[in-house]
KOLTILO-353283 format. One record per residue (C-alpha): x, y, z; residue number from 1. Coordinates in nm, 2 decimals. Each point is the difference from the previous one (the first is absolute). Layout:
% residues N
X, Y, Z, i
X, Y, Z, NUM
...
END
This chain:
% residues 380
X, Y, Z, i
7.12, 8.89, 10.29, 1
-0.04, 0.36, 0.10, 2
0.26, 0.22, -0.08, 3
0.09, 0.08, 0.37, 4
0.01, -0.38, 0.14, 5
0.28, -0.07, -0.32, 6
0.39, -0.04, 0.13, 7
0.13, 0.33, 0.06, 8
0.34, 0.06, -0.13, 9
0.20, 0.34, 0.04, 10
0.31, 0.04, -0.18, 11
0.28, 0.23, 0.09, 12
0.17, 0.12, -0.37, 13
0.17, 0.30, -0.20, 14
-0.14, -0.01, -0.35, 15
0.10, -0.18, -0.31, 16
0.15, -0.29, 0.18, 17
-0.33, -0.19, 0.10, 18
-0.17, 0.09, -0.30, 19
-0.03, -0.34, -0.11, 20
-0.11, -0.15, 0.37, 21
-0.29, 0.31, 0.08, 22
-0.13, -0.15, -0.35, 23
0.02, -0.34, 0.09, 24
-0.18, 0.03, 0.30, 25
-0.31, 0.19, -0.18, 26
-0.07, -0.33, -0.13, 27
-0.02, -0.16, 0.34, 28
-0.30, 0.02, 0.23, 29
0.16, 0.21, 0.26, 30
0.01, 0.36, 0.11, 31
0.31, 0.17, -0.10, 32
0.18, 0.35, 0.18, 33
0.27, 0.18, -0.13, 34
0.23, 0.16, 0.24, 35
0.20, 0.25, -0.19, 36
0.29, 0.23, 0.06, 37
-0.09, 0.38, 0.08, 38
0.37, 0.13, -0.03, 39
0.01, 0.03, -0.40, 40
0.25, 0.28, -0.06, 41
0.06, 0.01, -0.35, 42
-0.13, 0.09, -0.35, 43
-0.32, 0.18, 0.01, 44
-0.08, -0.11, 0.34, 45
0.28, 0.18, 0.16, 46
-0.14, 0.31, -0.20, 47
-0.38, -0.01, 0.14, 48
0.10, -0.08, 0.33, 49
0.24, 0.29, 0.08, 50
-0.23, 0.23, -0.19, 51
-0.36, -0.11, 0.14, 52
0.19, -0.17, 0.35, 53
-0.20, -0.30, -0.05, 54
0.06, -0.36, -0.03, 55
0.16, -0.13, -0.31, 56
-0.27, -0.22, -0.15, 57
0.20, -0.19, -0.32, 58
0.04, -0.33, 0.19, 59
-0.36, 0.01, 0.10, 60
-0.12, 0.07, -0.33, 61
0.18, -0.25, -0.15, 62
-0.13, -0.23, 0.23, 63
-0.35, 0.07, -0.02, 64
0.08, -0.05, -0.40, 65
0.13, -0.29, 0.04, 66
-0.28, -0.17, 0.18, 67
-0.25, 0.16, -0.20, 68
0.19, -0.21, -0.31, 69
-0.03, -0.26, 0.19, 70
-0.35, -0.02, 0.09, 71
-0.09, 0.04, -0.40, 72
-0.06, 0.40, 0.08, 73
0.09, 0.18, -0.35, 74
-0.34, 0.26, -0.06, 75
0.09, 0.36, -0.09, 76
0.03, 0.11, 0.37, 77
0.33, -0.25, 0.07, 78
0.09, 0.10, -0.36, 79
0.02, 0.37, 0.07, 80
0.19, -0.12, 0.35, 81
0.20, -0.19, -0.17, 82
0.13, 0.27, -0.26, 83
0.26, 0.14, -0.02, 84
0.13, 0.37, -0.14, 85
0.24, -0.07, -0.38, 86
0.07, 0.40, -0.10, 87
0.38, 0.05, -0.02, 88
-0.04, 0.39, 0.11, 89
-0.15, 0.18, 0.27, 90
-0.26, 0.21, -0.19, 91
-0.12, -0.33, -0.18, 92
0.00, -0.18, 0.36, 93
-0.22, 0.30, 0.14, 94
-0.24, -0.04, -0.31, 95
-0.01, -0.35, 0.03, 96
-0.07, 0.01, 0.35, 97
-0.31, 0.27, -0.07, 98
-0.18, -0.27, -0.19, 99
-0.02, -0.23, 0.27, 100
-0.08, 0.31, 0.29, 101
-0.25, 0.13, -0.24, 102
-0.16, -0.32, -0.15, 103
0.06, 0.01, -0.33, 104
0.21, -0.28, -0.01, 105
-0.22, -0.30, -0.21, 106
0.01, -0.23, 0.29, 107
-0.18, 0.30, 0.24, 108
-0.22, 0.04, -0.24, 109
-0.17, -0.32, -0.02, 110
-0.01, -0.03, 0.37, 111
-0.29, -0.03, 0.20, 112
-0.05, 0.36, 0.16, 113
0.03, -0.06, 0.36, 114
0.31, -0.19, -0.06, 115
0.11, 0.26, -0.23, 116
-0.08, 0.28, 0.24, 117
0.19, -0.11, 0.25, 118
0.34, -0.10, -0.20, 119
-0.02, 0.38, -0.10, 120
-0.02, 0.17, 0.37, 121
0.29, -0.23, 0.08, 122
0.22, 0.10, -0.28, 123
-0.10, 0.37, 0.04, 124
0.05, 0.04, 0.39, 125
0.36, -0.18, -0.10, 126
0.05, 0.31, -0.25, 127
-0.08, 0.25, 0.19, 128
0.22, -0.11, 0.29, 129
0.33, -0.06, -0.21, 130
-0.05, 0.31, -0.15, 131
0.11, 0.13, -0.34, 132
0.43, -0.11, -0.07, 133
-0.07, -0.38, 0.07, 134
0.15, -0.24, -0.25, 135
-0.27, -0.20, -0.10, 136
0.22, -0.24, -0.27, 137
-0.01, -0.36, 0.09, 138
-0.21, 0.04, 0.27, 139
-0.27, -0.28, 0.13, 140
-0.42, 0.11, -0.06, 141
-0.06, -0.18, 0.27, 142
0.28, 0.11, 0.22, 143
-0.17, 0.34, -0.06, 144
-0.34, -0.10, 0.09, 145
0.10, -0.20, 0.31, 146
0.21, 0.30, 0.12, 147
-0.31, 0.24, -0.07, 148
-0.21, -0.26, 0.19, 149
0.23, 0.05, 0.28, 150
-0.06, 0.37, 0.02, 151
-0.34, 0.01, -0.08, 152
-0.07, -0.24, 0.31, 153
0.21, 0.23, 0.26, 154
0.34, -0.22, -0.04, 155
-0.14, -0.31, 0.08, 156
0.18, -0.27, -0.18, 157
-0.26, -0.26, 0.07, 158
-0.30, 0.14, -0.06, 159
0.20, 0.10, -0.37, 160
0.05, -0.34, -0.05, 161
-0.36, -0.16, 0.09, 162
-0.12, 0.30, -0.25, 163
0.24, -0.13, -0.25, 164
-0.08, -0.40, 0.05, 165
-0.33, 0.11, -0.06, 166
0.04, 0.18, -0.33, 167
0.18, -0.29, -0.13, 168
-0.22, -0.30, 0.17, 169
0.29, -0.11, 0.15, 170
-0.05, -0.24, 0.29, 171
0.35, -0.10, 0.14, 172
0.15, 0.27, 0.21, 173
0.32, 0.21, -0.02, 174
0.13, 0.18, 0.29, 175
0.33, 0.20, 0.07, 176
0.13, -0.13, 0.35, 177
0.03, 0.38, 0.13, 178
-0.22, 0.30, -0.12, 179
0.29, 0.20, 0.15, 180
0.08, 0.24, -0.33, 181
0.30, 0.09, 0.14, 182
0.16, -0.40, 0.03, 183
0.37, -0.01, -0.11, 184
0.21, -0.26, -0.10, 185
0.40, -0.02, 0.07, 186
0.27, -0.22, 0.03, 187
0.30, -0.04, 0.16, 188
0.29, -0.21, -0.21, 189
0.27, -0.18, 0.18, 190
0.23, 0.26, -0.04, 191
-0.22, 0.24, 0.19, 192
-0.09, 0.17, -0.32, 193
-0.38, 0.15, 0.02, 194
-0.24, -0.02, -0.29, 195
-0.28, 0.21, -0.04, 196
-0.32, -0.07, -0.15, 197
-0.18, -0.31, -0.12, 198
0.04, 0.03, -0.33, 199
0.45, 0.07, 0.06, 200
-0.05, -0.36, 0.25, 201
-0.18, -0.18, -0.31, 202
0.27, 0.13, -0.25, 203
0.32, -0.05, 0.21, 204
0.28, 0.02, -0.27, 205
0.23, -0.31, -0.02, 206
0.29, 0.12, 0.22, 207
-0.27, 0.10, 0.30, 208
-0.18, -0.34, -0.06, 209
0.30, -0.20, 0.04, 210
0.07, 0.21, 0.33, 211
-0.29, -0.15, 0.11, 212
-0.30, 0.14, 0.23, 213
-0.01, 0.01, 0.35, 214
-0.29, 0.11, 0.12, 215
-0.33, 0.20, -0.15, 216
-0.13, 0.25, 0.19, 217
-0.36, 0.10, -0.04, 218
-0.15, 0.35, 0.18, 219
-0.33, 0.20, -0.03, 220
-0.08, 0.36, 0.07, 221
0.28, 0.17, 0.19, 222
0.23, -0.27, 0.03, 223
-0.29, -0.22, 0.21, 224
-0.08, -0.39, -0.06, 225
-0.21, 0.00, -0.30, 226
-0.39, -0.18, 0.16, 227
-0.16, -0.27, -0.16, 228
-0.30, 0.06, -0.20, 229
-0.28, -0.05, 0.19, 230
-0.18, -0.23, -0.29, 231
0.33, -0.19, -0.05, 232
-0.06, -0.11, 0.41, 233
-0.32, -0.11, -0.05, 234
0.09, -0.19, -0.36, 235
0.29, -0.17, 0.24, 236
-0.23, -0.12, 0.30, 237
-0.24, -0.22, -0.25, 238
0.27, -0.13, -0.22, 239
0.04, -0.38, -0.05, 240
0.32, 0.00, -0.19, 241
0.22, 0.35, 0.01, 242
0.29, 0.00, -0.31, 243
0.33, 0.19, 0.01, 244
0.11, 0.05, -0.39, 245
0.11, -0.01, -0.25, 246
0.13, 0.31, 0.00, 247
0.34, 0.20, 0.04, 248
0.08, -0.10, 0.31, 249
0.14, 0.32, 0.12, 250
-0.24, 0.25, -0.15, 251
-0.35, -0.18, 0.01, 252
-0.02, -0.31, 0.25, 253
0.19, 0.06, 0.28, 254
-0.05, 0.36, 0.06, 255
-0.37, -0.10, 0.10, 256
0.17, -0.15, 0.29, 257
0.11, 0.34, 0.13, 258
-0.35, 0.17, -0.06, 259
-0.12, 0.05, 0.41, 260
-0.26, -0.25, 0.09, 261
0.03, -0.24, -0.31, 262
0.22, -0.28, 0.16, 263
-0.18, -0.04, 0.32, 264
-0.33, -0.04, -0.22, 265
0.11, -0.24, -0.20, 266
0.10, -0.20, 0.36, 267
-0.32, 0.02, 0.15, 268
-0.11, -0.18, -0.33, 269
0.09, -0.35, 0.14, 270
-0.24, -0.20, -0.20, 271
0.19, 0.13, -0.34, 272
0.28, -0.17, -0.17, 273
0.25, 0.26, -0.09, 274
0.15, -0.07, -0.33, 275
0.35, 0.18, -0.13, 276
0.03, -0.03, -0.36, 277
0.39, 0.01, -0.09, 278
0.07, 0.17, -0.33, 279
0.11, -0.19, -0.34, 280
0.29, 0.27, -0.06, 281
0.24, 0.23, 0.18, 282
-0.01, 0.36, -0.04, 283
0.16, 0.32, 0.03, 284
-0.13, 0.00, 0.39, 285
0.11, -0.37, 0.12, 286
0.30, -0.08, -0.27, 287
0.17, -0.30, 0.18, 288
-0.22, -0.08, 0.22, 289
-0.19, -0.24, 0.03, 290
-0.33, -0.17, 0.11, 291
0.09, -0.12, 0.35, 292
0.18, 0.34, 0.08, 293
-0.31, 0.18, -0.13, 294
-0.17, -0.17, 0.26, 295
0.18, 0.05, 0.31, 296
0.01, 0.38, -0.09, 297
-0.36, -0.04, -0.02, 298
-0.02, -0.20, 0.31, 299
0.22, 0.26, 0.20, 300
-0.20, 0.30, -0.08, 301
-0.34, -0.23, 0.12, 302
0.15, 0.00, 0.29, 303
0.09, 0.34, 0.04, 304
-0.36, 0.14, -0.11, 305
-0.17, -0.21, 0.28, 306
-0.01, -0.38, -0.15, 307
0.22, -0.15, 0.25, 308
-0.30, -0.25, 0.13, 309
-0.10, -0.15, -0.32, 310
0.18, -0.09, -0.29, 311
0.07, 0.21, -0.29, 312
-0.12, -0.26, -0.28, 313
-0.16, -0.31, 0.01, 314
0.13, -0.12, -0.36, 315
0.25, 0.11, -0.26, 316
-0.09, -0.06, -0.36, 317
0.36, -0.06, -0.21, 318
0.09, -0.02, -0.34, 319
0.20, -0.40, -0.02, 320
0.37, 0.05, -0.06, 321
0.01, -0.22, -0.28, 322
0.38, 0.05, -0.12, 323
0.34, 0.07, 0.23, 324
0.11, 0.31, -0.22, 325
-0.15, 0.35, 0.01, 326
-0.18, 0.08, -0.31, 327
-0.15, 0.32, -0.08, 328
-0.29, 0.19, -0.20, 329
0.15, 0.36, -0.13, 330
0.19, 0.20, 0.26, 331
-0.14, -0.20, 0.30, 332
0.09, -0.40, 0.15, 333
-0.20, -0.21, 0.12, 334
-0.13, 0.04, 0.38, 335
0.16, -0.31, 0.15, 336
-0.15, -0.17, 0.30, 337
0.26, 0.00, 0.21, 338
0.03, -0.17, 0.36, 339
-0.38, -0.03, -0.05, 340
-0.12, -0.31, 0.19, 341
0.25, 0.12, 0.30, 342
-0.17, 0.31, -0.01, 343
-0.33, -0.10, -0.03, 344
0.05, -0.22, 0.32, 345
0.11, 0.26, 0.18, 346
-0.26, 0.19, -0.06, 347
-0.25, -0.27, 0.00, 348
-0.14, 0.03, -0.32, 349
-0.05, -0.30, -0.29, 350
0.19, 0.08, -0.32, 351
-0.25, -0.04, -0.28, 352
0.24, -0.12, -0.32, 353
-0.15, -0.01, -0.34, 354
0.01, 0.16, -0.33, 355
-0.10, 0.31, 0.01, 356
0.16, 0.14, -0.30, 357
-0.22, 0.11, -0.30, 358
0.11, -0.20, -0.27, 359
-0.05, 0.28, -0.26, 360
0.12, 0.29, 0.14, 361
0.34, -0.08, 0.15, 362
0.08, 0.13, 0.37, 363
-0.39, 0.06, 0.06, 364
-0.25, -0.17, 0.23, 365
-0.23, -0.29, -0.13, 366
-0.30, 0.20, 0.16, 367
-0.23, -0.33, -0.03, 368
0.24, -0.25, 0.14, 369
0.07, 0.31, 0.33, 370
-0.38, 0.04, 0.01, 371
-0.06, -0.41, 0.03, 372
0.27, 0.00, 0.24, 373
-0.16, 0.24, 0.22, 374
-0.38, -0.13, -0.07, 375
0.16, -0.33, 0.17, 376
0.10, 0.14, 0.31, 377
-0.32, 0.10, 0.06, 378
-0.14, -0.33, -0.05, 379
0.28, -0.12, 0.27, 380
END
């Protein structure tokens, strides 16, 4: 079947969480999108943004990785995109960095020349512009070429990452759902308390995650509504099956919500199911809550952003409760379902209950069993 007559099926996720699932899916004959966060504040995203003003591109990197792995992508180019900076001081990091810019690095090397030639303008328009004190240690190669690819093509995210996809032979697509470099994340805890940044939301401490979050709050240059991207839109009006998680549900699933134009999109889809994938484990953003309260959250801000025709999700995937007692992996419980089947009646979705826990790797997703639970909708 041609590529563009296979199920199309865009999901809505932060980064690590639906690692497992974007894999999965590789396998299937289906197109796949990525809808990624755009409000990374932290590490050396924080830096590159407020230096360069441009978006930060870690979750969309790591994305584009992660699909890359999963369609059996692993020549030098997604090597070298893949790597990552190991010298513990800055003068070492700066060195380290110069043989990737200047191509002596062994993997540049043996690279065909066009490819080659291209990797180097990206990584040396990204030197130039962050000029001569950055602090290169730890930092992503391919975060660093992305970013140059960004500025090289006049700050167009998009065209950045179709150059990118390109250079790795990457055929799934990865999109951040605003190109708005100025999107911030905040949130208001019950006690009125604001917090800041994506990266202080993500890592509440223990007394401000038992307080609870009200509301998130998500704004774009000078304080507007942050707009959708225009290639998220058009991924939205041809999906067959759009996915919400897994993810934090705070910092990168339901913020997509408040992104201007993303909700009523995903309405005027009404041929696509609309699948919310609950998470296996609490964390530091939703500690005592629980599945069914994640949803009507959800639910309420749909409404809010324009979804008060159409339902918010068609089915809710849920780990099975198999024991009465809480039971946890580390620091973290697990998520419990909750008033679940109330909920989904009210909101006129079908609970989807299975096992979806990896049986390995204890409070992860089994990305093959989400990924056939999904494929199956489609053949609904």
């Amino acid at each position: 079947m041609a590529a563009d007559r296979l199920p199309h099926i865009v999901l809505f996720s932060g980064g690590t969480a639906c690692r497992s699932t974007n894999l999965a899916l590789c396998a299937k004959p289906v197109r796949l999108t990525r809808i990624v966060p755009a409000w990374d504040s932290g590490g050396s995203s924080k830096v590159i943004r407020e230096s360069l003003d441009v978006l930060g591109v870690g979750d969309i990197r790591q994305a584009l990785m992660t699909m890359a792995h999963g369609e059996g992508r692993a020549g030098d180019v997604v090597k070298v995109c893949n790597a990552r900076l190991t010298s513990s001081s800055l003068a070492d990091a700066d060195t380290e960095f110069a043989l990737y810019a200047e191509g002596r690095h062994p993997l540049l090397e043996r690279m065909e020349p066009g490819l080659r030639g291209a990797i180097l303008n990206y990584l040396r328009t990204f030197r130039a512009a962050i000029g001569t004190d950055f602090d290169f240690r730890n930092g992503s190669i391919g975060n660093f070429i992305l970013t140059g690819a960004h500025l090289a093509h006049n700050s167009d995210i998009n065209t950045a990452i179709f150059v990118f996809r390109k250079l790795c032979d990457i055929a799934g697509h990865v999109w951040p759902s605003t190109a708005d470099s100025s999107a911030d994340l905040s949130a208001v805890l019950k006690d009125e308390t604001v917090v800041s940044g994506q990266h202080r939301v993500t890592a509440l401490p223990e007394e401000q995650g038992r307080t609870g979050i009200r509301e998130i709050l998500l704004s774009g240059r000078n304080g507007a509504p942050a707009p959708a991207n225009e290639a998220v839109i058009e991924s939205l009006e041809s999906a067959d099956v759009v996915v919400f998680g897994p993810g934090s549900f705070y910092t990168s699933v339901l913020p997509h919500f408040l992104v201007e134009g993303v909700v009523p999109a995903i309405a005027r889809n009404l041929h696509a199911r609309r699948v919310f994938i609950g998470n296996i484990l609490q964390c530091r953003e939703t500690r005592g809550l629980d599945l069914a309260q994640m949803l009507q959250t959800a639910a309420s801000v749909w409404r809010e952003r324009g979804g008060v025709d159409v339902r918010p999700f068609t089915h809710v995937l849920a780990s099975r409760q198999l024991l009465p007692f809480e039971k946890t992996v580390g620091a973290f419980a697990y998520l419990g379902n909750g008033a679940l089947e109330a909920t989904c009646a009210r909101l006129g979705a079908e609970a989807v209950i299975g096992e979806f826990e990896d049986a390995w790797q204890r409070g992860h997703h089994d990305g093959a069993a989400v990924a056939d639970s999904l494929s199956s909708l489609l053949r609904a």
